[in-house]
ROPAMAR-605646 format. One record per residue (C-alpha): residue in one letter; residue number from 1; x, y, z. Coordinates in Angstrom, 2 decimals. Layout:
N
a NUM X Y Z
...
***
This chain:
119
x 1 17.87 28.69 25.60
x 2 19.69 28.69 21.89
x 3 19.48 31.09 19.26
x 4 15.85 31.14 17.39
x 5 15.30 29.60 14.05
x 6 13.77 32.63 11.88
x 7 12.46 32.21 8.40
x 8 12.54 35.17 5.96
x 9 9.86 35.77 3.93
x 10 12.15 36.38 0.66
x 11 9.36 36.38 -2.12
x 12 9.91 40.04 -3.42
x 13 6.73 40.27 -5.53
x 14 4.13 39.88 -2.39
x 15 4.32 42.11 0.71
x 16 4.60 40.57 4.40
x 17 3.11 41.32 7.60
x 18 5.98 42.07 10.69
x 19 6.07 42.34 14.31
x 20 6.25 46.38 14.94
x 21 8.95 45.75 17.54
x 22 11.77 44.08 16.10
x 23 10.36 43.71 12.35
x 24 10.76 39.70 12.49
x 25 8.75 38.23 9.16
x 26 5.13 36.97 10.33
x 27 3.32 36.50 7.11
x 28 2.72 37.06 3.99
x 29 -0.25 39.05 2.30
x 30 -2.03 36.54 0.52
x 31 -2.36 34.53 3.45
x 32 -4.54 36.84 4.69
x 33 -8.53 35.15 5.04
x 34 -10.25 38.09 6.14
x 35 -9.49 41.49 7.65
x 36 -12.80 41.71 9.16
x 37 -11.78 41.00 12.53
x 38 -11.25 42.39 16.14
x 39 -8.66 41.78 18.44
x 40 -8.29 43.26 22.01
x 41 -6.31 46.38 20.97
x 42 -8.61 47.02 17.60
x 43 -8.69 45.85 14.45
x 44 -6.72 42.62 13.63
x 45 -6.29 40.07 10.45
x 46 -7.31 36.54 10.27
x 47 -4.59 34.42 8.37
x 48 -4.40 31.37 7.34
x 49 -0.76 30.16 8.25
x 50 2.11 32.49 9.91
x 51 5.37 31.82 11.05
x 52 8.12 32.86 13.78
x 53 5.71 32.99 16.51
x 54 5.48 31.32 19.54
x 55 1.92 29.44 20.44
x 56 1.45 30.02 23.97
x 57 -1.09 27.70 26.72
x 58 -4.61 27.39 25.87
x 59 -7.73 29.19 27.29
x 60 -11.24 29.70 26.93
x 61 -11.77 33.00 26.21
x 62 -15.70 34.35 25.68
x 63 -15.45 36.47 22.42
x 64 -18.19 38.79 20.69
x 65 -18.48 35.38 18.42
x 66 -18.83 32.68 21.40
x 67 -16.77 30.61 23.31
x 68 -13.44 29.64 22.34
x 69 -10.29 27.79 23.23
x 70 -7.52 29.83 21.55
x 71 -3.23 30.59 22.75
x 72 -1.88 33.43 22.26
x 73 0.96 33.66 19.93
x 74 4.21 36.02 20.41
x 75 6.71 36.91 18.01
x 76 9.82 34.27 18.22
x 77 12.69 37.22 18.32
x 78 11.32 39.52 20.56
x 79 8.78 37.86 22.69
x 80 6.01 40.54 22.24
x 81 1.99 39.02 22.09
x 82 0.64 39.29 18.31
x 83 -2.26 38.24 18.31
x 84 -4.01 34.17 19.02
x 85 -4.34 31.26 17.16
x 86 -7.76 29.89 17.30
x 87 -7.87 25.91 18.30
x 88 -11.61 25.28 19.27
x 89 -14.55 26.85 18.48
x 90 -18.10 26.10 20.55
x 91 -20.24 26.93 17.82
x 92 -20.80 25.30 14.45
x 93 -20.82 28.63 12.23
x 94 -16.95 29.55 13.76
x 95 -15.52 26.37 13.09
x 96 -13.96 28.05 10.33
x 97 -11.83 30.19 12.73
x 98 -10.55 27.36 14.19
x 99 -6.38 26.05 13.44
x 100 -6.23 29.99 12.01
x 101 -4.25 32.76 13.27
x 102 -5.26 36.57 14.57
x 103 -2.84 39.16 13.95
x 104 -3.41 42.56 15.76
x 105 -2.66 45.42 13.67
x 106 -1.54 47.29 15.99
x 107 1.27 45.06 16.56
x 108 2.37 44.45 13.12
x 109 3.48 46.68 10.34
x 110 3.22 45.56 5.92
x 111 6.22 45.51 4.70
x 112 7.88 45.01 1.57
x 113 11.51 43.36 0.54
x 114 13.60 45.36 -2.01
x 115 15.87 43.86 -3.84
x 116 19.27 45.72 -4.62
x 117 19.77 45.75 -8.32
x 118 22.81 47.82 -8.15
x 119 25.18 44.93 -8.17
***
């Protein structure tokens, strides 16, 4: 297996969300839908779109909202589980959920990029 393709998140002006282990770019702060959520380890974020993860087989899994079919995603660099993407949900009122992304927030950190302007 090659090299992964990462992409940086290189907008300065909005903060990103990064897997804690090896601080690989996940997503950025506005694409954030809701940070009402739950995940297995605590809270977690709901987003919208996310990148340099890895969506793994499909599953139903009963959650606290119903019955869903949902992968769970890992971080493209370092292999460690994020969170789940959401691809079918049972009942009408969490179709919303569904082609969205959980991030746990235990396993990512908000980060910034700083821009040297010492050059």
């Amino acid at each position: 297996m090659g090299r992964p393709f990462l992409v940086f998140l290189d907008d300065s002006s909005t903060p990103f969300y990064a897997c804690r282990a090896c601080h690989t770019h996940l997503a950025k702060s506005d694409a954030v839908f809701s940070k009402a959520f739950q995940g297995r380890l605590g809270p977690a974020y709901l987003f919208d779109r996310v990148c340099n993860v890895e969506v793994g087989p499909s599953e139903e899994r009963d959650l606290s909202t119903g019955l869903h079919v949902v992968a769970d995603i890992s971080c493209a660099r370092c292999h460690a589980i994020v969170g789940w993407k959401y691809l079918f949900a049972t009942e009408a009122s969490q179709k919303y959920k569904e082609h969205r992304f959980i991030l746990e927030k235990r396993s990512v950190t908000k980060e910034r990029n700083v821009l040297d302007d010492s050059s």
